[in-house]
N, CA, C and O atoms as a Maestro MAE file, in Angstrom:
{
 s_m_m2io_version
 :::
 2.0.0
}

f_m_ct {
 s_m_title
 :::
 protein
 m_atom[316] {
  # First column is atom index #
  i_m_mmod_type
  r_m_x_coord
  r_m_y_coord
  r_m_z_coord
  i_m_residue_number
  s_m_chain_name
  s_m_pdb_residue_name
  s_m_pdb_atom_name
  i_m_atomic_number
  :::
  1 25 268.641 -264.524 56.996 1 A "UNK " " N  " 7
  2 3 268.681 -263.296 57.759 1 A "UNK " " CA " 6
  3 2 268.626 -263.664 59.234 1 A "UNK " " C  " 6
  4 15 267.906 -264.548 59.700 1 A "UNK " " O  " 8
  5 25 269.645 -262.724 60.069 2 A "UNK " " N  " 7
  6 3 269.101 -263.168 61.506 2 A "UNK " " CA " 6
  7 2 268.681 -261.945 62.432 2 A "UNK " " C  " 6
  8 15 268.377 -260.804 62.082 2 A "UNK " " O  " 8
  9 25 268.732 -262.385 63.459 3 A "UNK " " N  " 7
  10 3 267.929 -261.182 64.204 3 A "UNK " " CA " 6
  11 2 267.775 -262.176 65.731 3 A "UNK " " C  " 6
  12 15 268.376 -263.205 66.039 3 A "UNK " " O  " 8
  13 25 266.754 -261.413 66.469 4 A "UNK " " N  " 7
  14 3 266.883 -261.655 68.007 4 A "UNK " " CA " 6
  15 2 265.624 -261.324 68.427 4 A "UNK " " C  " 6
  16 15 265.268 -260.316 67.815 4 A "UNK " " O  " 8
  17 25 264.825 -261.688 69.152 5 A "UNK " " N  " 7
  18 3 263.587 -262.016 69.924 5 A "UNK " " CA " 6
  19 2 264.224 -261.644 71.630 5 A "UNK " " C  " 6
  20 15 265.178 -261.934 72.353 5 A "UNK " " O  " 8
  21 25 262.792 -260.701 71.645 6 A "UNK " " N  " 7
  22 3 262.677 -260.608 72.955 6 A "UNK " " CA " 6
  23 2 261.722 -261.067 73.235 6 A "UNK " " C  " 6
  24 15 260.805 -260.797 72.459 6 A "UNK " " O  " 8
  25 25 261.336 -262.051 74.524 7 A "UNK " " N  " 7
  26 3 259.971 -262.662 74.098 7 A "UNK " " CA " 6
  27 2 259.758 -262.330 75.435 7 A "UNK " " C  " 6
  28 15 260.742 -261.997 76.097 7 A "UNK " " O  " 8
  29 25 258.015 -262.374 76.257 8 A "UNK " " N  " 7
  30 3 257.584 -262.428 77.521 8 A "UNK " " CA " 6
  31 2 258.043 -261.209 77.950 8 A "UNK " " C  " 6
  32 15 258.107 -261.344 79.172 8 A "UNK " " O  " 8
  33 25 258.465 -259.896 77.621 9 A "UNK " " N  " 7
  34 3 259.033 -259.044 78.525 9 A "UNK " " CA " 6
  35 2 260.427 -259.073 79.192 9 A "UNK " " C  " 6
  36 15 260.792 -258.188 79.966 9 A "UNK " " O  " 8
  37 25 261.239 -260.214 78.826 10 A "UNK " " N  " 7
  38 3 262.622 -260.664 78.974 10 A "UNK " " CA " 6
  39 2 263.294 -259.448 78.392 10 A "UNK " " C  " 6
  40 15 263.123 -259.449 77.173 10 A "UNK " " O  " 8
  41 25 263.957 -258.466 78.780 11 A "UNK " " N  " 7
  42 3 264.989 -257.797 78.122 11 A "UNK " " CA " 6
  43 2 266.233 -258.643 77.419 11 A "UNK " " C  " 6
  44 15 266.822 -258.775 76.346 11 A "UNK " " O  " 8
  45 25 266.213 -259.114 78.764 12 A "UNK " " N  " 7
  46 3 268.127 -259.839 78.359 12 A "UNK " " CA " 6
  47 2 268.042 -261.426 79.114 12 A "UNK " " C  " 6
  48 15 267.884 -261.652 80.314 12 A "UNK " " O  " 8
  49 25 268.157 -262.135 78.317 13 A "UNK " " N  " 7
  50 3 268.989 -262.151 77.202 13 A "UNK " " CA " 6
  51 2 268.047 -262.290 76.331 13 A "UNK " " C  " 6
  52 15 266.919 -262.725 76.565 13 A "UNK " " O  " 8
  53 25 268.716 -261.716 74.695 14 A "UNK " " N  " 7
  54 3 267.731 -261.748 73.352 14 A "UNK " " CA " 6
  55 2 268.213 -262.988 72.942 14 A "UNK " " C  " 6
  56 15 269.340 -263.435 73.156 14 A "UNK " " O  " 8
  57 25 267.141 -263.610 72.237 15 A "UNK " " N  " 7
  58 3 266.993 -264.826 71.686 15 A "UNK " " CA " 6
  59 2 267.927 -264.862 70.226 15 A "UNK " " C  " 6
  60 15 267.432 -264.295 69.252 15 A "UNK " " O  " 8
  61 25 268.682 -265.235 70.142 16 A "UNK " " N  " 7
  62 3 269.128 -265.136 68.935 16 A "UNK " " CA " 6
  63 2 268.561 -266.092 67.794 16 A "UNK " " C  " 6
  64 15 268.698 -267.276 68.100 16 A "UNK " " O  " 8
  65 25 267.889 -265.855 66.409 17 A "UNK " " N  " 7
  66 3 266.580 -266.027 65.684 17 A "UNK " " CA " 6
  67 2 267.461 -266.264 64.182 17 A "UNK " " C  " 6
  68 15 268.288 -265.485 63.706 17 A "UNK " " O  " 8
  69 25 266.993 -267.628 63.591 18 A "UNK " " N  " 7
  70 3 267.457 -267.344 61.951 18 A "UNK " " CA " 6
  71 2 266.042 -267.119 61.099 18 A "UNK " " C  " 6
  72 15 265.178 -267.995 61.059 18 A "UNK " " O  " 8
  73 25 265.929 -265.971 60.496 19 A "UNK " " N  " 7
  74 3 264.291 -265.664 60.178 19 A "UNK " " CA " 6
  75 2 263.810 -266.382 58.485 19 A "UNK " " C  " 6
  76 15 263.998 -265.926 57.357 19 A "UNK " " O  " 8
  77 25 263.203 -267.541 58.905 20 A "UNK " " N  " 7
  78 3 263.051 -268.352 57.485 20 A "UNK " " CA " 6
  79 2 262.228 -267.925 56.416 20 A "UNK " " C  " 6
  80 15 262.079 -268.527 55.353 20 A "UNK " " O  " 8
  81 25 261.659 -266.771 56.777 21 A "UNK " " N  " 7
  82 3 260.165 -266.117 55.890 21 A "UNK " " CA " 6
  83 2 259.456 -265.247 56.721 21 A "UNK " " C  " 6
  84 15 258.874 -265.388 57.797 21 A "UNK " " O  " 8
  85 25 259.704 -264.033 55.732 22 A "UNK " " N  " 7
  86 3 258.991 -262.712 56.216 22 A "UNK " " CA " 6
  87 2 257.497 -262.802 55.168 22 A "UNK " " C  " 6
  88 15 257.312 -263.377 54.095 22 A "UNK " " O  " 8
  89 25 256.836 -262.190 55.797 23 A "UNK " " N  " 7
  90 3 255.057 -261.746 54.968 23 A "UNK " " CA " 6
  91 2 254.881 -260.338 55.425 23 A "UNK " " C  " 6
  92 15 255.725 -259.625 55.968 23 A "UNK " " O  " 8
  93 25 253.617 -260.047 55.109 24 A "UNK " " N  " 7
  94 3 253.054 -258.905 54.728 24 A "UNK " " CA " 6
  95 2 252.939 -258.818 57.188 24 A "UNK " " C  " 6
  96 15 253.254 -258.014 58.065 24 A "UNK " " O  " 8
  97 25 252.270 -260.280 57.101 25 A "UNK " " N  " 7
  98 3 251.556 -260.435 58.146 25 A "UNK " " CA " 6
  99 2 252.298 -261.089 59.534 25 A "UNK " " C  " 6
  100 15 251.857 -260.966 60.677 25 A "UNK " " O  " 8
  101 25 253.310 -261.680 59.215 26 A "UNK " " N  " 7
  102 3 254.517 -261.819 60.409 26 A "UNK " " CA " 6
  103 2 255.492 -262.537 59.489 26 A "UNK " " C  " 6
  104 15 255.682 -262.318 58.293 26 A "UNK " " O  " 8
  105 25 256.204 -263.641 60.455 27 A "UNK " " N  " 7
  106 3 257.495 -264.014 60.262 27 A "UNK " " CA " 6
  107 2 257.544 -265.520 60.273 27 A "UNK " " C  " 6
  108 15 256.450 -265.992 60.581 27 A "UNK " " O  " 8
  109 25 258.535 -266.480 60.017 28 A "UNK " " N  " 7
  110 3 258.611 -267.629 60.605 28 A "UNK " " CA " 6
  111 2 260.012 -267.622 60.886 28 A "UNK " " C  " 6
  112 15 260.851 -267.247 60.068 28 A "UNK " " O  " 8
  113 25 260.271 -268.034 62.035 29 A "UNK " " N  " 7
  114 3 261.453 -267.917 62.738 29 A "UNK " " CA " 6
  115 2 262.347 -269.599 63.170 29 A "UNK " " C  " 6
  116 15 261.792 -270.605 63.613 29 A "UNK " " O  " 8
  117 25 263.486 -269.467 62.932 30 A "UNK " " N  " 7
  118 3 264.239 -271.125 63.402 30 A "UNK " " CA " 6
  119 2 264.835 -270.692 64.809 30 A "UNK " " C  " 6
  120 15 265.510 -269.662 64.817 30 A "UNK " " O  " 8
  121 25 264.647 -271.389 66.018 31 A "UNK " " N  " 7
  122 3 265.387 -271.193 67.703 31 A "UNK " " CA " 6
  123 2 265.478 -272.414 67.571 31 A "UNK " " C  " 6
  124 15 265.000 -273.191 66.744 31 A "UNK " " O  " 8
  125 25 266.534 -272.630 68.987 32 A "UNK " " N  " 7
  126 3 266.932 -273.286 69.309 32 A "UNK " " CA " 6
  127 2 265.859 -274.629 69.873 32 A "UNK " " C  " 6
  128 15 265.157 -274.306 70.832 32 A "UNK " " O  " 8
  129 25 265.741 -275.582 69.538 33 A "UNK " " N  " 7
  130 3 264.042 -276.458 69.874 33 A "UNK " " CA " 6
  131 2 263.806 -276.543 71.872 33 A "UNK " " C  " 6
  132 15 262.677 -276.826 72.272 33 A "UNK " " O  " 8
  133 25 264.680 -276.338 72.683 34 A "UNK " " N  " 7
  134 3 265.001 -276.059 73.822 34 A "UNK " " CA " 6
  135 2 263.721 -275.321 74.420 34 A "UNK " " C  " 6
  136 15 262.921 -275.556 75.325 34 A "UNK " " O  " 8
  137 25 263.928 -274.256 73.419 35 A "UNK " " N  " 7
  138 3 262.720 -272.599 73.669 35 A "UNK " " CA " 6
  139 2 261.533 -273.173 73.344 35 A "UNK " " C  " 6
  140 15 261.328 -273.814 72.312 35 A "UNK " " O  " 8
  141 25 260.439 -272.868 74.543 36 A "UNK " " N  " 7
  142 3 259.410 -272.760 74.270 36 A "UNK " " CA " 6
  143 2 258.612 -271.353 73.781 36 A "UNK " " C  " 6
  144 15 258.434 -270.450 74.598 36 A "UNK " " O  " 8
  145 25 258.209 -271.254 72.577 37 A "UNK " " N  " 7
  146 3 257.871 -269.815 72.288 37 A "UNK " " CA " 6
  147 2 256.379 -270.073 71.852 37 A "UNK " " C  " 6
  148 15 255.976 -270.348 70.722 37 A "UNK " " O  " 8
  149 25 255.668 -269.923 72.995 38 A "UNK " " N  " 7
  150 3 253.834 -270.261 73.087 38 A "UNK " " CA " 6
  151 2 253.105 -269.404 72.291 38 A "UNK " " C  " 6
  152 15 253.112 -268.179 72.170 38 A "UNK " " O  " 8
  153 25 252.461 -270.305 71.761 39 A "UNK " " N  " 7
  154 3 251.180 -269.647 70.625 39 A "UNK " " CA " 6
  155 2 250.133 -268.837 71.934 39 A "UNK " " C  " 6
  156 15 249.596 -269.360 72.911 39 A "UNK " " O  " 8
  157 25 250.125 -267.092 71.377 40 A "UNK " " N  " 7
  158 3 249.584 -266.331 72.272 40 A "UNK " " CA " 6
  159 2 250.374 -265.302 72.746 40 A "UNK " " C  " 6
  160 15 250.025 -264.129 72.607 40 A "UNK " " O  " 8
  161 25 251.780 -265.739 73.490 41 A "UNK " " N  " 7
  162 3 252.767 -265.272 73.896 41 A "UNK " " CA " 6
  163 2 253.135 -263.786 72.832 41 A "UNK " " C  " 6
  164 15 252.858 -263.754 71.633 41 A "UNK " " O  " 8
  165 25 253.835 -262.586 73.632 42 A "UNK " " N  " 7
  166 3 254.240 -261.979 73.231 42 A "UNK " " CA " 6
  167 2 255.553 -261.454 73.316 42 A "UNK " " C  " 6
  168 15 256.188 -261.774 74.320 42 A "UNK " " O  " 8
  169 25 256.148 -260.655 72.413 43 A "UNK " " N  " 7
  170 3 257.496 -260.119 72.150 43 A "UNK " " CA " 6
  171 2 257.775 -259.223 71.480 43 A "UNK " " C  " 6
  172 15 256.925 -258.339 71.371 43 A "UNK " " O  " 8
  173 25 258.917 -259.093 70.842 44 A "UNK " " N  " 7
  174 3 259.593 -258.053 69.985 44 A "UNK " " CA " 6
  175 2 260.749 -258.583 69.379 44 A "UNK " " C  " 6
  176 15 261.828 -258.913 69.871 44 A "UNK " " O  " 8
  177 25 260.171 -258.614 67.785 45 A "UNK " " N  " 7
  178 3 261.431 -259.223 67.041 45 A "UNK " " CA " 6
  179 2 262.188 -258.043 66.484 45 A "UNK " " C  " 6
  180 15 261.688 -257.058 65.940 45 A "UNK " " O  " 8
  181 25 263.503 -258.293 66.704 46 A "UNK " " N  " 7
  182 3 264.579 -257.309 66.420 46 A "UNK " " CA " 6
  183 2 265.687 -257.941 64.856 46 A "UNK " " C  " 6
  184 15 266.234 -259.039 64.758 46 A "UNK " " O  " 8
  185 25 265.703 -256.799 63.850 47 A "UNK " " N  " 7
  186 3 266.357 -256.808 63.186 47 A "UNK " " CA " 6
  187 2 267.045 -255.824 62.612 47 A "UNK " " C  " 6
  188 15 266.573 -254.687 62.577 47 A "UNK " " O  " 8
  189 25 268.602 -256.206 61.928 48 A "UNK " " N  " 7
  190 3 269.507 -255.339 61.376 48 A "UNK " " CA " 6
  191 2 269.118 -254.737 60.128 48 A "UNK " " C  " 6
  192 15 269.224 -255.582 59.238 48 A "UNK " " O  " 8
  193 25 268.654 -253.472 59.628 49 A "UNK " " N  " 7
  194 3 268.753 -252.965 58.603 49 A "UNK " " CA " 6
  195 2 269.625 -252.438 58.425 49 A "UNK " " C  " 6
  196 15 269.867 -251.430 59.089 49 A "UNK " " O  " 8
  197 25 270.430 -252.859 57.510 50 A "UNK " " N  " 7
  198 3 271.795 -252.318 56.945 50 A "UNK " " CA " 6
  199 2 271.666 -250.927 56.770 50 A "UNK " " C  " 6
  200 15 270.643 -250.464 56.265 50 A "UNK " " O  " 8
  201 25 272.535 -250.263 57.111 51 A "UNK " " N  " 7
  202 3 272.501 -249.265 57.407 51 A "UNK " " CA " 6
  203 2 271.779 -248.081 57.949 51 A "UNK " " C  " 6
  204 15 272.215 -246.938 57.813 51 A "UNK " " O  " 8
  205 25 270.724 -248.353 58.536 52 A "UNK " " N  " 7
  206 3 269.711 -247.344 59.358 52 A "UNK " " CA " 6
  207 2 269.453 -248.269 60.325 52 A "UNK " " C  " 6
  208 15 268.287 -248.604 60.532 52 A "UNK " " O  " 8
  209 25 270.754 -248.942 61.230 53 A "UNK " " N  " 7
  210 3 269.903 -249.045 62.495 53 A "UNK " " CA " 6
  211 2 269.346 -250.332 62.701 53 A "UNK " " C  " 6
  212 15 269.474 -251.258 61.900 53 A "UNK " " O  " 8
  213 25 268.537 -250.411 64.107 54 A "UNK " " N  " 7
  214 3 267.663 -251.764 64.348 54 A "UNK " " CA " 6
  215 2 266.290 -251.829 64.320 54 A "UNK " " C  " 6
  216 15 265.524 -251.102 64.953 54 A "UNK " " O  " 8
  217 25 265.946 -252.886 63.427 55 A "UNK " " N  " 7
  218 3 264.121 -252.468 63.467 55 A "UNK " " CA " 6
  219 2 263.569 -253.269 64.541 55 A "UNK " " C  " 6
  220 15 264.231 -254.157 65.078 55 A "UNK " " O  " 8
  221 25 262.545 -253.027 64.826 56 A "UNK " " N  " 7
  222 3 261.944 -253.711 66.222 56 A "UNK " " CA " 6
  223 2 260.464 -253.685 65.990 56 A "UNK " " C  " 6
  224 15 259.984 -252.576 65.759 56 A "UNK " " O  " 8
  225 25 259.691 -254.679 66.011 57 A "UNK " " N  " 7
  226 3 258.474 -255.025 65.685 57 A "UNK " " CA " 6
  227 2 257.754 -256.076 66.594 57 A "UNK " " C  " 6
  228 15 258.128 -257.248 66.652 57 A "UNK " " O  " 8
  229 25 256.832 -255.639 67.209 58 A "UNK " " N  " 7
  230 3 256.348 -256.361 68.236 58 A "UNK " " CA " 6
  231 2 255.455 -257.827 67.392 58 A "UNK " " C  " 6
  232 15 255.134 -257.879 66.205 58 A "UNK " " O  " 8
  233 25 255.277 -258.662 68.230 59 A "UNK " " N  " 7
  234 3 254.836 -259.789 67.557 59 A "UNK " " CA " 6
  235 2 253.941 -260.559 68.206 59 A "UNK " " C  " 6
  236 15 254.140 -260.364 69.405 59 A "UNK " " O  " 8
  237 25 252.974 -261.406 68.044 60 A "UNK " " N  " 7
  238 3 252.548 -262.753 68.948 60 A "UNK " " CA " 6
  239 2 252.627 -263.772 68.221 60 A "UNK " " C  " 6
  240 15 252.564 -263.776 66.992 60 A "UNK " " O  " 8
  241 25 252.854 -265.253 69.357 61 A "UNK " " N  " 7
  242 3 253.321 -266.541 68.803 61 A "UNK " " CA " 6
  243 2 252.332 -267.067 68.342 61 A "UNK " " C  " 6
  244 15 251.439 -267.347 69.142 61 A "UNK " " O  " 8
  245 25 252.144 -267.379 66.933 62 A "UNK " " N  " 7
  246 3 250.568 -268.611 66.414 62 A "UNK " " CA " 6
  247 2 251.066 -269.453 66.457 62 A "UNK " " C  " 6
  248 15 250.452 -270.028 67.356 62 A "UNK " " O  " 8
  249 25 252.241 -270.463 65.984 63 A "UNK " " N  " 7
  250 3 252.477 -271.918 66.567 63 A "UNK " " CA " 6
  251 2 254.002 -271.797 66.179 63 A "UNK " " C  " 6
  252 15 254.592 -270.876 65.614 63 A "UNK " " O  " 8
  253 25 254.596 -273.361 66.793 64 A "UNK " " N  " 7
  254 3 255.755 -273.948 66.679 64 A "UNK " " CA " 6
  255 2 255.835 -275.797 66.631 64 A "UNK " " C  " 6
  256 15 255.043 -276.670 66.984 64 A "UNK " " O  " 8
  257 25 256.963 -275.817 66.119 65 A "UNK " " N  " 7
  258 3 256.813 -276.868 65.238 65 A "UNK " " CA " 6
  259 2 257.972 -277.336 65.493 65 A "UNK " " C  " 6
  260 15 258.813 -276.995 64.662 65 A "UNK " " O  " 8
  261 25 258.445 -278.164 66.552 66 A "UNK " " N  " 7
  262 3 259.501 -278.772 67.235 66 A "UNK " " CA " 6
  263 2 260.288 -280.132 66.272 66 A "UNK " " C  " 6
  264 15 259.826 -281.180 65.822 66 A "UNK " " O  " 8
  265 25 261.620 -279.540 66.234 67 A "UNK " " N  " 7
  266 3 262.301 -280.536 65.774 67 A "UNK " " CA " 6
  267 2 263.787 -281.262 66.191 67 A "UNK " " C  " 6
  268 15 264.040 -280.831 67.317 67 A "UNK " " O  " 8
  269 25 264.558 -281.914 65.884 68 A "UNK " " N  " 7
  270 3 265.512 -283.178 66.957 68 A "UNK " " CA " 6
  271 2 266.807 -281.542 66.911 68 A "UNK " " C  " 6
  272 15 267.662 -281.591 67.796 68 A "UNK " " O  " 8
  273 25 266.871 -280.335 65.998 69 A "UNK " " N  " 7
  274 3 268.206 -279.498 65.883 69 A "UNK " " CA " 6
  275 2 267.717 -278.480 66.234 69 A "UNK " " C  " 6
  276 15 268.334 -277.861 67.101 69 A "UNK " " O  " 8
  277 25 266.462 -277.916 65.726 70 A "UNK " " N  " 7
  278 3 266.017 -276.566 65.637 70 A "UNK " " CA " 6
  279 2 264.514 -276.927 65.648 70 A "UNK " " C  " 6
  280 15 264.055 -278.056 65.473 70 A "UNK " " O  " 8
  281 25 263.761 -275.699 65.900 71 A "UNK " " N  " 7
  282 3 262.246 -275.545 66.095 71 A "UNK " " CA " 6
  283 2 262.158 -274.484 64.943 71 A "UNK " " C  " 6
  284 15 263.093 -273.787 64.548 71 A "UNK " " O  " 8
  285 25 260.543 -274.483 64.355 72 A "UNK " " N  " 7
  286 3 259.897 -273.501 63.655 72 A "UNK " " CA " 6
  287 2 258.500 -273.118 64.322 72 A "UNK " " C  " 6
  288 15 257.533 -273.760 64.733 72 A "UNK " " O  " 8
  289 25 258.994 -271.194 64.199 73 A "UNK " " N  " 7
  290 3 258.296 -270.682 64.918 73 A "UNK " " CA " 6
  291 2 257.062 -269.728 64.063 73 A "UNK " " C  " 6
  292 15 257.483 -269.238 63.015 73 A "UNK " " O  " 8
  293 25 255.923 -269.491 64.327 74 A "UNK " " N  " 7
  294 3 255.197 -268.812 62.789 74 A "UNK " " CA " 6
  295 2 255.478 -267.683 64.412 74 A "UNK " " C  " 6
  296 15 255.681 -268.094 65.555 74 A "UNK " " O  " 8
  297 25 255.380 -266.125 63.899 75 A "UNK " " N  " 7
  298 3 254.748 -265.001 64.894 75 A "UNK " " CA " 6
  299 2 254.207 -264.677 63.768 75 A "UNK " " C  " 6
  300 15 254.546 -265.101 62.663 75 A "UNK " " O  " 8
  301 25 253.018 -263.622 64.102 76 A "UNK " " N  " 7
  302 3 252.345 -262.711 64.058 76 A "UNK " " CA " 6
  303 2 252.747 -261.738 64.128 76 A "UNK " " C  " 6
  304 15 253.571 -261.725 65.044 76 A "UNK " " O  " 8
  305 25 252.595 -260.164 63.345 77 A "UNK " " N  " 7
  306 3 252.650 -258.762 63.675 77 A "UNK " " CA " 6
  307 2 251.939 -258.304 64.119 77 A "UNK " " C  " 6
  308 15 250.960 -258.079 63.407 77 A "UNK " " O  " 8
  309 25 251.868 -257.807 65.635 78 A "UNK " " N  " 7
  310 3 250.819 -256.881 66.111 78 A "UNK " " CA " 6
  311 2 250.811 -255.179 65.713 78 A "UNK " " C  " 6
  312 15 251.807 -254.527 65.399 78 A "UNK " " O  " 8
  313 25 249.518 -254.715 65.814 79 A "UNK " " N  " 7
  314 3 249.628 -253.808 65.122 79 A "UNK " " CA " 6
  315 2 249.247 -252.749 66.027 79 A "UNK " " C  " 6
  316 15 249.238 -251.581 65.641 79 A "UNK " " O  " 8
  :::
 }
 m_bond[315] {
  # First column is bond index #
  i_m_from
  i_m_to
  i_m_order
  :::
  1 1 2 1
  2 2 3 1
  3 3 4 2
  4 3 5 1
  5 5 6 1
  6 6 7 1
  7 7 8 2
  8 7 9 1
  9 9 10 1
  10 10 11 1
  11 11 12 2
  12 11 13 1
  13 13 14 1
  14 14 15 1
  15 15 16 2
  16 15 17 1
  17 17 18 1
  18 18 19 1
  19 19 20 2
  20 19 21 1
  21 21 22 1
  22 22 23 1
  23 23 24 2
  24 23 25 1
  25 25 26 1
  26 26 27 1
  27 27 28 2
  28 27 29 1
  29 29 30 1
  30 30 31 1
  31 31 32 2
  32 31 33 1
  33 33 34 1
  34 34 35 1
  35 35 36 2
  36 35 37 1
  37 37 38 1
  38 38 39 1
  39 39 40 2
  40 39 41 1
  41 41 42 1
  42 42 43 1
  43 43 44 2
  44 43 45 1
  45 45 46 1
  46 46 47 1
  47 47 48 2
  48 47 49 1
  49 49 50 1
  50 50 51 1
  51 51 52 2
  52 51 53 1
  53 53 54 1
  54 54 55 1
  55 55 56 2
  56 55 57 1
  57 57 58 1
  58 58 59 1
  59 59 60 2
  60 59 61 1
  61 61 62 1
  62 62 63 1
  63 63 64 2
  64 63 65 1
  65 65 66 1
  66 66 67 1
  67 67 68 2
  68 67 69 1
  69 69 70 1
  70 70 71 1
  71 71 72 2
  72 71 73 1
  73 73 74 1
  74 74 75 1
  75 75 76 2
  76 75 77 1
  77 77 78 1
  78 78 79 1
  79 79 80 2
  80 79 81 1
  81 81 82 1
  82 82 83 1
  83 83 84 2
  84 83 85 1
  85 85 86 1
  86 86 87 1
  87 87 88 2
  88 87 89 1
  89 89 90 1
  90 90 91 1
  91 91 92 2
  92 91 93 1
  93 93 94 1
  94 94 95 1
  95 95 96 2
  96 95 97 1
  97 97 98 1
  98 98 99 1
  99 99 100 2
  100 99 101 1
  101 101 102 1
  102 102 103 1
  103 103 104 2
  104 103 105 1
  105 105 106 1
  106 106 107 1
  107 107 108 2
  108 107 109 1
  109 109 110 1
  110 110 111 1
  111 111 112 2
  112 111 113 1
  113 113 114 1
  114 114 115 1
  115 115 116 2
  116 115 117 1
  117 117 118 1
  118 118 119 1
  119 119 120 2
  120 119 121 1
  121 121 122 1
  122 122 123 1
  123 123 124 2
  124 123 125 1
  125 125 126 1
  126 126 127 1
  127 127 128 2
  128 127 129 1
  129 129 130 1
  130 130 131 1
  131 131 132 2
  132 131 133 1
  133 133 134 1
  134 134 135 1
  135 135 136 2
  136 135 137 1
  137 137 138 1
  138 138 139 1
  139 139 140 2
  140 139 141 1
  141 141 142 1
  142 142 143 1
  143 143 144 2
  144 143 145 1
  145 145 146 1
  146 146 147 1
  147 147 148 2
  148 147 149 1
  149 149 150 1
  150 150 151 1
  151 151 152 2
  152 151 153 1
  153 153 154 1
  154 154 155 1
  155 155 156 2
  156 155 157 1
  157 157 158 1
  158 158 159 1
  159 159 160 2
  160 159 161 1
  161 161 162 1
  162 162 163 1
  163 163 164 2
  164 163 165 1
  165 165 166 1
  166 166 167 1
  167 167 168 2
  168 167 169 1
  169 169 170 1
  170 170 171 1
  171 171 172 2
  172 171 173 1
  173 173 174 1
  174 174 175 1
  175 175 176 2
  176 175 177 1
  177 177 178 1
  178 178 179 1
  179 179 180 2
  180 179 181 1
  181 181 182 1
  182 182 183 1
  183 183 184 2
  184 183 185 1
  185 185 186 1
  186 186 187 1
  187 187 188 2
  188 187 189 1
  189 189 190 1
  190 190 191 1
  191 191 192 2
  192 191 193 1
  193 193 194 1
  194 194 195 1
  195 195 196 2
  196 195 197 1
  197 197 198 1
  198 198 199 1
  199 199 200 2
  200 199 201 1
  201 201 202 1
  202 202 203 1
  203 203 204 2
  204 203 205 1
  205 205 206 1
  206 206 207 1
  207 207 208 2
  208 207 209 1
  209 209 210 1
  210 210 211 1
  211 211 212 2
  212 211 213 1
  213 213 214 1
  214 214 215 1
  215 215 216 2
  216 215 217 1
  217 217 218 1
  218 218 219 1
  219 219 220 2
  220 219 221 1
  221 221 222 1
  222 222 223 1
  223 223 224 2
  224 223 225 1
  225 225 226 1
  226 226 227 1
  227 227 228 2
  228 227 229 1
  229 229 230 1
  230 230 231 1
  231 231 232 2
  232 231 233 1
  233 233 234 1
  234 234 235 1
  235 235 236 2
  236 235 237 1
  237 237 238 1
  238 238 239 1
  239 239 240 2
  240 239 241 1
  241 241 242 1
  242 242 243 1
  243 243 244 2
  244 243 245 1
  245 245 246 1
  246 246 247 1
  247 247 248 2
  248 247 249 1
  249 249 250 1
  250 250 251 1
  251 251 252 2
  252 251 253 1
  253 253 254 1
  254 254 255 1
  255 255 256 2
  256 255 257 1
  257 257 258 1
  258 258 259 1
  259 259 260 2
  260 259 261 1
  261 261 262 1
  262 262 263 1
  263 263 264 2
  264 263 265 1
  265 265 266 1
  266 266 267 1
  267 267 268 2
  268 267 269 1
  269 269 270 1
  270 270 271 1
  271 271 272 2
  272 271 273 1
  273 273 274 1
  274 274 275 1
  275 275 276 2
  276 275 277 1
  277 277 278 1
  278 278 279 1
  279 279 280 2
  280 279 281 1
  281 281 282 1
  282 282 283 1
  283 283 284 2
  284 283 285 1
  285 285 286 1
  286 286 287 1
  287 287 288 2
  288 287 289 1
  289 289 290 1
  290 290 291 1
  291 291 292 2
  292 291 293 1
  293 293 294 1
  294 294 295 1
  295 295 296 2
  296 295 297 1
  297 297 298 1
  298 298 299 1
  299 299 300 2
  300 299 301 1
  301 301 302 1
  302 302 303 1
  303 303 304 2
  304 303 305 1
  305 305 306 1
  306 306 307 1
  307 307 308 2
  308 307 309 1
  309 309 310 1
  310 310 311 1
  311 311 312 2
  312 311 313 1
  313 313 314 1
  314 314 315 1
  315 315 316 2
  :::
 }
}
């Protein structure tokens, strides 16, 4: 599934996100390893629900996990 991160209050540009695992309690997300997306940090992860639209769910970063193609990102759902 993909989707797009707004992170820090950045409108534009959205992060474009491949989302590796959804929970009850956030997400884990694959970016580009480039991005720093800080444990603490906040945002808004954006996704396509087929047919009703874009969902948008605010989030904070608990860690990332840097690698030589892509990074793994855990967020959090704030509530």
């Amino acid at each position: 599934m993909e989707g797009w991160l707004q992170w820090e209050g950045k409108v534009l540009p959205a992060i474009p996100v491949d989302i590796a695992n959804f929970s009850a309690g956030g997400v884990a997300i694959w970016v580009d390893p480039k991005l720093d997306i800080r444990p603490g940090g906040h945002g808004v992860l954006i996704t396509q629900a087929h047919g009703r639209g874009c969902g948008y769910r605010p989030v904070k970063g608990c860690w990332q996990v840097k690698g030589a193609k892509r990074s793994l990102v855990g967020l959090a759902f704030e509530r």
